[in-house]
C-alpha positions in Angstrom: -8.9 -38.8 -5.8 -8.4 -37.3 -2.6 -11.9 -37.4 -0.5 -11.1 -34.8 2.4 -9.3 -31.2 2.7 -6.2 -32.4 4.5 -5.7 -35.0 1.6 -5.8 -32.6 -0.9 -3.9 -30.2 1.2 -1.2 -32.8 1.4 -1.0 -35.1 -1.8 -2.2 -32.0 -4.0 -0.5 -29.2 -2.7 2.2 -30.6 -0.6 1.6 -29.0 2.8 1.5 -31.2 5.5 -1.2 -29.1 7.4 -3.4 -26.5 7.5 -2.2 -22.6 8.8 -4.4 -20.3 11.5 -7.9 -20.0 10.4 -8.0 -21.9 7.0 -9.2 -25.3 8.2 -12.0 -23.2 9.4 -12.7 -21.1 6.4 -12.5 -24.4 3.9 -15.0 -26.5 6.6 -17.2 -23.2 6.5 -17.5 -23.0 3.1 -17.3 -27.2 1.9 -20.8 -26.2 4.2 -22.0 -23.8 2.3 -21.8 -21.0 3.9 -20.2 -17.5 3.0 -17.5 -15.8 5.1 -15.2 -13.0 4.7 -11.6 -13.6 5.1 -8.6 -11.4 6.3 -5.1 -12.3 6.4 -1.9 -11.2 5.9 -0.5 -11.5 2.0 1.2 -14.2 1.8 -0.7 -16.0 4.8 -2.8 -18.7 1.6 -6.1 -16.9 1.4 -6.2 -18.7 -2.0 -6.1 -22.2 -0.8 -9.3 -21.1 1.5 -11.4 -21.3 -1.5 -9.2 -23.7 -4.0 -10.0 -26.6 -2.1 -13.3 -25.9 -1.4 -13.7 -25.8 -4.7 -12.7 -28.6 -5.6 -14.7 -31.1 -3.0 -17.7 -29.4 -3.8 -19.7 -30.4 -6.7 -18.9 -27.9 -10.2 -17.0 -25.1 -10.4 -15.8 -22.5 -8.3 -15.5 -19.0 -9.9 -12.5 -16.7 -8.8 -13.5 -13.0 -9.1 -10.1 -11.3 -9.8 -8.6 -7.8 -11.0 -5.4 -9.0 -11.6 -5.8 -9.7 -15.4 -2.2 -9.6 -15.9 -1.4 -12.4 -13.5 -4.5 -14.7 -14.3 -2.7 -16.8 -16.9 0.1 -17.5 -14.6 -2.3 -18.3 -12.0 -3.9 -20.6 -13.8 -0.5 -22.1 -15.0 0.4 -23.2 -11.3 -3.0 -24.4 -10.9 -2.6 -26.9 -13.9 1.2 -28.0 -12.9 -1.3 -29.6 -9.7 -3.4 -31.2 -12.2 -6.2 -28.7 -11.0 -8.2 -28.1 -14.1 -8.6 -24.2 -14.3 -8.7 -21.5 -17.1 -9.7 -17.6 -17.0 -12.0 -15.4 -18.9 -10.8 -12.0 -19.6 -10.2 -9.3 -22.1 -6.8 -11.1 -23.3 -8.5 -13.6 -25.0 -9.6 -14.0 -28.4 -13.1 -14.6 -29.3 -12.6 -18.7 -30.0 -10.8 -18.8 -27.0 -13.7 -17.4 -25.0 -16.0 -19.9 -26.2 -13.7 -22.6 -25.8 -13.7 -21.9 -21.6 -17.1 -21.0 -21.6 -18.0 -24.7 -23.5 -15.0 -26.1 -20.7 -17.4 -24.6 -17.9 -21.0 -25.5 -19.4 -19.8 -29.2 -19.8 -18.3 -29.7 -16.2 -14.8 -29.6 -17.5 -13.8 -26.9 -14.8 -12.1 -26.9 -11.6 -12.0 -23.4 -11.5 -12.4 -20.3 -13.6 -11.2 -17.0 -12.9 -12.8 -13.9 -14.2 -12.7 -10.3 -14.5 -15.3 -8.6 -12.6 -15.6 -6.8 -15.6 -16.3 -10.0 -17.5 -18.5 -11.4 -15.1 -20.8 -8.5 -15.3 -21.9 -9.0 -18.7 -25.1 -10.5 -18.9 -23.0 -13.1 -21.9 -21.3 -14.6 -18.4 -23.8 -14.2 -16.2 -26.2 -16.4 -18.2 -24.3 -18.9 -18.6 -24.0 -18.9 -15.1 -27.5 -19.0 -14.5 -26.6 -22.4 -16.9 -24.3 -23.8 -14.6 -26.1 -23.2 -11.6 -29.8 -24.7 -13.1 -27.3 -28.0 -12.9 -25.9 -27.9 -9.7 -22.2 -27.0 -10.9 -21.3 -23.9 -8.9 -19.2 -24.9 -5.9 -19.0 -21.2 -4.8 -17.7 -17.5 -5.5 -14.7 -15.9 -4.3 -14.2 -12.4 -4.5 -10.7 -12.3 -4.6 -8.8 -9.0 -3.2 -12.2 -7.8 -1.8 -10.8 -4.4 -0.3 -11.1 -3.3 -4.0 -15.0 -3.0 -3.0 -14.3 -0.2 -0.5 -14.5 3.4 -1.5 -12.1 4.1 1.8 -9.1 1.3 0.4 -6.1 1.7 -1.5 -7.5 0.0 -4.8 -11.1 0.9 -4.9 -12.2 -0.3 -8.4 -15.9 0.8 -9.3 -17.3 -2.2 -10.9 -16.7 -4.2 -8.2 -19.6 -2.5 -6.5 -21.6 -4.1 -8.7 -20.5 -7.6 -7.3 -23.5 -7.6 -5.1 -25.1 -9.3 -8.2 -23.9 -12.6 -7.0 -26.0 -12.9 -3.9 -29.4 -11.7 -5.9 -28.9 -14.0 -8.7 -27.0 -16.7 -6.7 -28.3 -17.0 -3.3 -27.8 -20.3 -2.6 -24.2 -20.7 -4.1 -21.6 -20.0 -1.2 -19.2 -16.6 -1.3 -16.1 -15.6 0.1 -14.6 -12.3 0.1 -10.7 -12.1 0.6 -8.1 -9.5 1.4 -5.2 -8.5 3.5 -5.5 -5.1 4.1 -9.4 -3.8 5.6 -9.3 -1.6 9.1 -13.0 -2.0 10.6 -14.2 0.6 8.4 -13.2 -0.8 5.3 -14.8 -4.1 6.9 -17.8 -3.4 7.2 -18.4 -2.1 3.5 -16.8 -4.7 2.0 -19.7 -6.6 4.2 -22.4 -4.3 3.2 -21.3 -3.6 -0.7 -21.3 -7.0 -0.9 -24.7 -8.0 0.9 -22.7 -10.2 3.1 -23.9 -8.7 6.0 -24.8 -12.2 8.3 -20.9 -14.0 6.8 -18.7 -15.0 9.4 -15.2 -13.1 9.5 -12.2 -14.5 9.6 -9.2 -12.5 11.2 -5.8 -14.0 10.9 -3.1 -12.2 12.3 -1.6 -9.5 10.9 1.7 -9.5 11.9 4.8 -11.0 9.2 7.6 -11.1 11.9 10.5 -11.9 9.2 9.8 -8.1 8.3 12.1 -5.6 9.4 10.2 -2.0 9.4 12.5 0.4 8.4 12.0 4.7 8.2 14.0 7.4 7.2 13.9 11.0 6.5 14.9 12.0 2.6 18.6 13.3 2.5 19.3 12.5 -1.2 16.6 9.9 -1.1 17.9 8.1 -4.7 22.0 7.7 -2.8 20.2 6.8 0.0 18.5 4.0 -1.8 21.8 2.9 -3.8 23.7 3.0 -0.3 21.1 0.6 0.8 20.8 -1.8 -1.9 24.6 -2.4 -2.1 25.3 -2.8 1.4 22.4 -5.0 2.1 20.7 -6.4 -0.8 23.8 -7.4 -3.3 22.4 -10.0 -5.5 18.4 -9.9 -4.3 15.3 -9.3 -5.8 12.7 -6.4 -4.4 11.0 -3.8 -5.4 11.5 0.3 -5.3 7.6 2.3 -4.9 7.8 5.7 -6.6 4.7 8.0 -7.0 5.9 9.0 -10.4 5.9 7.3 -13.6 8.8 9.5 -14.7 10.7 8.4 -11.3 10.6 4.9 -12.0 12.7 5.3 -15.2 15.1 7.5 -13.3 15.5 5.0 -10.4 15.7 2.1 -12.6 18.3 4.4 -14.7 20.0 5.0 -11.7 20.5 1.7 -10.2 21.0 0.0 -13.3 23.8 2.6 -13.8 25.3 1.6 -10.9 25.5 -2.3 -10.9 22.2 -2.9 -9.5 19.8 -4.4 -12.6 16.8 -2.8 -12.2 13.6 -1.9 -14.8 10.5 0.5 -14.6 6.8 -0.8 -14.6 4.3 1.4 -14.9 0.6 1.9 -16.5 2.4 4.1 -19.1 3.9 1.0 -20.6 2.7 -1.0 -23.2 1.7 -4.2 -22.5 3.9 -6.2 -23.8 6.6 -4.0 -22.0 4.9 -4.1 -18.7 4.0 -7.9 -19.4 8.0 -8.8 -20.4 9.3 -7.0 -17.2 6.5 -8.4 -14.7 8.0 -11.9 -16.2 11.3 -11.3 -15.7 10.7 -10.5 -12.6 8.8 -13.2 -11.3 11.4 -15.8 -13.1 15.0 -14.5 -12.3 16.6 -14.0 -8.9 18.5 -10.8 -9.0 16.3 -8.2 -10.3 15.2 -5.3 -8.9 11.4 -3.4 -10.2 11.3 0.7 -9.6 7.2 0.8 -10.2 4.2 2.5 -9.4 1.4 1.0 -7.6 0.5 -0.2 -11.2 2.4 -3.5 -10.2 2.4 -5.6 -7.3 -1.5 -6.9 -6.1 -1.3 -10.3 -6.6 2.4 -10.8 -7.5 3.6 -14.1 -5.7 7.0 -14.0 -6.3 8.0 -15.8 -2.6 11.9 -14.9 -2.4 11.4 -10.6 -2.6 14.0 -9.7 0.0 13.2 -6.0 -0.2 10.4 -3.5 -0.7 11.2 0.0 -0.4 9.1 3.2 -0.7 11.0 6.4 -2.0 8.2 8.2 -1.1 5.4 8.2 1.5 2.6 6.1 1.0 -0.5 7.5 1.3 -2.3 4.8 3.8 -1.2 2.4 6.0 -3.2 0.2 4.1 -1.2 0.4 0.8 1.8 0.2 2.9 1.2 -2.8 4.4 0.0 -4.0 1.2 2.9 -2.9 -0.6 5.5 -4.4 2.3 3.6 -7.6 2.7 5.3 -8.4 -0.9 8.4 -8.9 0.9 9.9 -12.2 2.8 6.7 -14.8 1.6 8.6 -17.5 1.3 9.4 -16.8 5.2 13.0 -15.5 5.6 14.1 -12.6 7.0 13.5 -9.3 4.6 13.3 -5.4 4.4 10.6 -2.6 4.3 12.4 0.6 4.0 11.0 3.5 3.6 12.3 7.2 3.2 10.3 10.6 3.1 9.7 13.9 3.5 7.3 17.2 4.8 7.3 17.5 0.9 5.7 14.3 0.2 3.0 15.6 2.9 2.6 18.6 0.9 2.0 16.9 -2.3 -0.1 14.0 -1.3 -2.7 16.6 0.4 -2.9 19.0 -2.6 -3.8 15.7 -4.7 -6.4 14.6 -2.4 -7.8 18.7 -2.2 -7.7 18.5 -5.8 -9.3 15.0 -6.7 -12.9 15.1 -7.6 -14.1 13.1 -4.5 -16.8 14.3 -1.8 -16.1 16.2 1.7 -16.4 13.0 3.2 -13.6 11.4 1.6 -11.4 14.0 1.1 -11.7 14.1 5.1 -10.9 10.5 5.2 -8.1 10.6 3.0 -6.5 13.5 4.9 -6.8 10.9 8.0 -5.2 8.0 6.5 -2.8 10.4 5.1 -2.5 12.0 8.8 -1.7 8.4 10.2 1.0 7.4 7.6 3.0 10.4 9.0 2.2 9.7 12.3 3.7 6.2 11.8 6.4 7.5 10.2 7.6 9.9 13.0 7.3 7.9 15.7 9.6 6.9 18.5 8.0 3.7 19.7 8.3 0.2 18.2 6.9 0.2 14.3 4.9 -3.1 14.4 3.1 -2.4 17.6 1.8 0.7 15.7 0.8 -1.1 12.8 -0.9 -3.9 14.4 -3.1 -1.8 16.4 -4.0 0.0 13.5 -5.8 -3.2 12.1 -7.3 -3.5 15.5 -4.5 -6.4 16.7 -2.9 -5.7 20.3 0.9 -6.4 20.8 2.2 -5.9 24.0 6.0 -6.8 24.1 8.1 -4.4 21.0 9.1 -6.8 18.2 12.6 -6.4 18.4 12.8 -6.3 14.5 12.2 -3.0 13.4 14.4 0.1 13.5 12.9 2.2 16.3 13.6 -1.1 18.3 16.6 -2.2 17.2 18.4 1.4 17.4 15.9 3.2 19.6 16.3 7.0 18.6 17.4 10.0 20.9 14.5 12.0 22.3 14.9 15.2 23.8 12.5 18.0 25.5 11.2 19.8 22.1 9.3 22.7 23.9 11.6 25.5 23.7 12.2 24.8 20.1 8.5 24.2 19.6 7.7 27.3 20.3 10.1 29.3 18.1 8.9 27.2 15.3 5.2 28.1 15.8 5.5 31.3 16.6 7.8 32.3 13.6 5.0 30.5 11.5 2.1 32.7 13.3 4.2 35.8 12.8 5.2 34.8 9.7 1.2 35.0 8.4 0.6 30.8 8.4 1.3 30.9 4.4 4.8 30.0 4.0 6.2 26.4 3.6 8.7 25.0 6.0 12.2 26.0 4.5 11.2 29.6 4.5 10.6 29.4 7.7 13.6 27.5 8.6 15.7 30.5 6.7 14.0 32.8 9.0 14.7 30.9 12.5 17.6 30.9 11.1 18.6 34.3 10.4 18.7 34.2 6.0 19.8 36.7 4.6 18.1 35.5 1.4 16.5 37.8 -0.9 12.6 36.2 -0.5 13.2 36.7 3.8 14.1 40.3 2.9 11.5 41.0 0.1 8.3 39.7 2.6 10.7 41.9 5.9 10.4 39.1 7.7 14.0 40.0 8.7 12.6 42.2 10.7 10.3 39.7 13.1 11.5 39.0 16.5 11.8 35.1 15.5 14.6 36.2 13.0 17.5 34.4 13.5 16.8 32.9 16.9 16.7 29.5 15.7 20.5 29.3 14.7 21.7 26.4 17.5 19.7 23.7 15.4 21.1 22.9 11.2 18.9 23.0 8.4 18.3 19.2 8.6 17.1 19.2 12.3 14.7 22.0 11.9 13.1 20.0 8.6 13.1 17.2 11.5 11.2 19.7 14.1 9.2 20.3 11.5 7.7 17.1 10.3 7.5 16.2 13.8 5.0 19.0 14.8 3.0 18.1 11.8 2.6 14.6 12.4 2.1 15.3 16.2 -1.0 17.7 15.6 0.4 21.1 16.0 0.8 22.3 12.8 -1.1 21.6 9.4 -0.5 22.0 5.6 -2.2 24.0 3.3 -2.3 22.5 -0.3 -3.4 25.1 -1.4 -0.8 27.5 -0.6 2.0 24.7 -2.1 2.4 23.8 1.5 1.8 26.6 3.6 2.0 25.9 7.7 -0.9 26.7 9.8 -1.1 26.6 13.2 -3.9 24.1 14.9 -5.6 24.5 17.9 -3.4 22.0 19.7 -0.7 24.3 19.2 -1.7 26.9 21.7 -0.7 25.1 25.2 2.4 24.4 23.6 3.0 28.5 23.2 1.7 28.9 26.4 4.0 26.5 28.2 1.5 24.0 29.5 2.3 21.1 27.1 5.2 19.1 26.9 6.5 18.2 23.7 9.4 15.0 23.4 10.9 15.3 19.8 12.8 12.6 18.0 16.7 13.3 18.0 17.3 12.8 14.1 21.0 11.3 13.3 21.3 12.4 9.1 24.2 10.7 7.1 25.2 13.2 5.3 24.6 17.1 5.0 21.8 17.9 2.3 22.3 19.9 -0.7 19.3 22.5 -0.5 17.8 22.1 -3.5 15.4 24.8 -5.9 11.7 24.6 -4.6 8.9 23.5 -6.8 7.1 26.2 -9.0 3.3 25.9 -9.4 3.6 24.7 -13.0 6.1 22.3 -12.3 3.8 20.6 -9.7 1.2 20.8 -12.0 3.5 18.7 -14.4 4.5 16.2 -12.0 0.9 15.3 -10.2 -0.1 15.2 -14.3 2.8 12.3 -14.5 0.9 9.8 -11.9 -0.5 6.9 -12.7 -4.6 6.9 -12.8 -5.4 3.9 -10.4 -4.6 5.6 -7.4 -1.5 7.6 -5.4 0.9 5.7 -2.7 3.8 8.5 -2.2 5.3 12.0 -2.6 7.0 13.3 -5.7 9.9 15.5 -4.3 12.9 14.5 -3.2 
C-alpha cells in the first residue's frame, strides 16, 4: 500500500507528479487543517481531497450536488481499487443501509453525499458514530460556489453546510470550486464558518481555449455554419436559455448531419440520464441543453462549447467554457448574442422574487457579460482580471487577438443615436429607433409622428445591422440602459451627456456581419411571458430571442 501522496499519485492514479497548488492543498489537509480551494475546471480539485483521504485514518465524505453523476464517480473511483459508494435519493432503502453499514464498519474510502442527505439528522448521527471512533479523514464541500447567494448555482441547503464545523470541529474541511470572484469568496468563507482556512488560487487561465464572440445574424445557421466547418466529427455542447430551444437546436442539427440531443430539467430521468450517458461514452455527439447539465461532467475530449445566447455572469460562462479542451488540446468557446438577450435577461432578474440588493448585483454581473462581449481588446486578459489574475501580454488565442476588429471614431453617430432616443421619449426599444435614424416609413414611426423629429432619417449612411451594432455598443459602454419593464425600452444615463455635448470621445467596434438579417416580427408581451415561463428553474445563463 502506498505510504506517501506522490506514491499514490503515481501507482494509484498514474500521474507522475503533482500540478500548481495541489501538493500544497493535500500536505495541508493530510495536517489537518481546512482550506478553500480555487482552480480552474479541469485543473484536479478532486484529487486535493481523494488522496488526502485516503492517508488519513477513516473516511472522507464528498459533499456533492451532482446526484446524477455520483454513480459514475464512484465507478472511476472503484476501477483504482479506491473503495467508495454514495448516499443519495437514487437509492433504495436496503441499499442505504448497506453504505451506511460499509461506512460504520471502516469499509469506506470515500462516500459522497447529497447535501440534502447529509442534513438529515439519520446521516448526521451516524456521523457523530464514525467520528466517536476516529474514522473521519475530512469533509469536502465539493462545487462550493453553490454556497453563495451571488454565484451561478446557488442552492439553499447548502447554507446549511455550516453544520459541519459545529458538530465536527476537529475533522478537516475543504471547500472547492472554479468559478468565485472575491465576493463570492468571501461568503463561501463566511457561509461556511471557514473564516481562518487558507486559500488556494490556482490560475485561472485554460490557454488551449479559443474565446470566441459574435453578434446574432440567424444565430441557429450561424451555429450550423460553425459546427460543420470546424467541428465535423467532435463532441461539445450547445447552451440555450430555453427548454423549448434545446429541442429545436438539437432538431436542427440533427436534421442537418450533425447528431445532436436535448437535455433539459423537463426530461424525465431516465431521458435526461440515457442522453447524459451517451454523451459521456461516444465521441461524436453534440448536447443542445440548459444549464440543467454540465457541473461536474468530465467528459475530457469536449472540443466545443457554444452559447446561443448570452450568459448571464462571467461566472457561468467560464463555468460553462471550462467544459471544453480538459483533456488539454486545443478547443472552442463560441458564443453569439444580442441587445435582445440584454432585454430579456434584465426583465427576469426585475421580475425574480429576490431583494434590491441582488437584483442590483445581478444587473452588474449581467452589465459585465455585455461589456466582455463588446469589447475590442484581447478576451482572456478580460476574463482573468475579472477573477482578480493580471495578464500583461494578449493571448494570442482568442478572436479579438487573432482578427483584431476595425474601430472607428463613434461620436458623430453616438449622438444621433441618443438624441433620437431622448426625442423619441426613452421608451422605445432599439429597432424602432433604428427605423427612425433611418427614415421608416413604417406605420408604428408614423402612428407615434416620430416622422416628424429632426433625428428622422439622418441616420441612413449606416445598415440596419450596424446600427443594432451602435447600439449594443452604447449599452455595454454605459451610455444607454434598458428598461425591462418597457420590453426593452432605451434610456439615456448620465454618462451620456458629455457625449451630446462633444466632450467625450467614443471608439466603436467596426462590426463585419456574414450575411444580411432577415428583420424578424418583435416579441408581444404574452409571448415573452410564454417563453421566460419555458426556463428551466435552477437558474438563467442566456437570452431567448434570436
Amino acid at each position: 500500500m502506498p505510504r506517501t501522496a506522490l506514491e499514490i499519485l503515481q501507482k494509484t492514479y498514474g500521474y507522475p507528479a503533482f500540478r500548481g497548488h495541489q501538493a500544497e492543498v493535500v500536505d495541508h489537509l493530510i495536517a489537518g487543517r481546512d482550506a478553500l480551494v480555487l482552480m480552474p475546471t479541469g485543473g484536479g480539485k478532486s484529487l486535493c481531497f481523494q488522496i488526502p483521504a485516503l492517508l488519513r485514518p477513516g473516511a472522507g465524505i464528498v459533499v456533492s450536488p451532482l446526484i446524477a453523476l455520483m454513480q459514475d464517480q464512484v465507478n472511476a473511483l472503484r476501477q483504482l481499487d479506491i473503495r467508495a459508494a454514495f448516499l443519495n435519493s437514487s437509492l433504495s432503502y436496503p441499499e442505504v443501509r448497506e453504505v451506511e453499514s460499509q461506512l460504520r464498519e471502516g469499509k469506506l474510502d470515500l462516500l459522497y453525499v447529497a447535501p440534502e442527505r447529509l442534513l438529515q439528522e439519520r446521516t448526521l448521527e451516524l456521523l457523530d458514530t464514525v467520528n466517536s471512533r476516529g474514522n473521519l479523514a475530512l469533509f469536502a464541500i465539493d462545487e462550493a460556489h453553490c454556497v453563495s447567494q451571488w454565484g451561478h448555482d446557488f442552492r439553499p441547503e447548502y447554507l446549511q453546510l455550516n453544520v459541519l464545523s459545529q458538530r465536527f470541529p476537529h475533522v478537516p474541511r475543504l471547500a472547492c470550486t472554479a468559478t468565485a470572484d472575491e465576493r463570492t469568496r468571501k461568503e463561501i468563507q463566511d457561509n461556511l464558518s471557514l473564516n481562518d482556512s487558507r486559500v488556494f488560487v490556482g490560475g485561472f487561465d485554460r490557454p488551449n481555449i479559443c474565446y470566441r464572440v459574435a453578434p446574432k445574424n440567424n444565430p441557429r445557421q450561424q451555429l450550423l455554419r460553425f459546427l460543420q466547418t470546424e467541428h465535423e466529427g467532435d463532441a461539445g455542447i450547445v447552451y440555450c436559455l430555453s427548454r423549448r430551444k434545446t429541442e429545436e437546436t438539437a432538431k436542427h442539427l440533427s436534421e442537418n448531419g450533425i447528431e445532436s440531443l436535448p437535455y433539459h430539467a423537463g426530461l424525465d430521468q431516465e431521458t435526461r440520464k440515457l442522453h447524459q450517458e451517451r454523451f459521456l461514452r461516444e465521441d461524436a455527439l453534440v448536447i443542445c441543453a440548459t444549464i440543467a447539465f454540465g457541473m461536474g461532467i468530465d467528459k475530457p475530449d469536449v472540443r466545443f462549447v457554444a452559447h446561443l445566447d448570452m450568459p448571464k455572469s462571467i461566472e457561468g460562462y467560464y463555468q460553462e467554457t471550462g467544459r471544453a479542451g480538459r483533456d488539454g488540446l486545443a478547443a472552442n468557446a463560441w458564443l453569439c448574442y444580442g441587445l435582445q438577450d440584454v432585454v430579456l435577461l434584465r426583465r427576469i432578474v426585475d421580475d425574480g422574487e429576490t431583494d434590491d440588493l441582488h437584483r442590483r448585483r445581478n444587473h452588474q454581473q449581467l452589465d459585465t457579460m455585455l461589456g466582455y462581449c463588446e469589447i475590442t481588446s484581447c478576451r482572456r486578459q478580460a476574463l482573468l482580471a475579472y477573477f482578480g489574475e493580471n495578464r500583461v501580454d494578449p493571448c494570442g488565442n482568442c478572436d479579438t487577438c487573432i482578427s483584431p476588429p476595425q474601430t472607428f471614431d463613434g461620436l458623430e453617430v453616438a449622438q444621433k443615436a441618443l438624441s433620437c432616443v431622448y426625442r423619441t421619449g426613452q421608451r422605445f426599444g432599439a429597432q424602432h429607433i433604428i427605423d427612425v435614424l433611418r427614415g421608416s416609413e413604417s406605420e408604428r414611426v408614423r402612428r407615434f409622428d416620430h416622422d416628424q423629429l429632426s433625428t428622422y432619417g439622418i441616420g441612413k449612411e449606416l445598415s440596419a445591422n450596424r446600427w443594432r451594432s451602435v447600439f449594443r455598443q452604447l449599452v455595454a459602454l454605459g451610455y444607454l440602459s434598458l428598461d425591462p419593464e418597457g420590453y426593452g425600452g432605451l434610456q439615456l444615463t448620465t454618462t451620456a451627456k458629455p457625449v451630446l455635448k462633444g466632450e467625450a470621445q467614443v471608439w466603436l467596434r467596426q462590426d463585419i456581419l456574414e450575411q444580411k438579417t432577415t428583420r424578424r416580427g418583435k416579441k408581444k408581451p404574452a409571448a415573452l411571458a410564454a417563453e421566460i415561463a419555458d426556463l428551466d428553474v435552477n437558474g438563467v445563463t442566456a437570452g431567448l430571442f434570436e
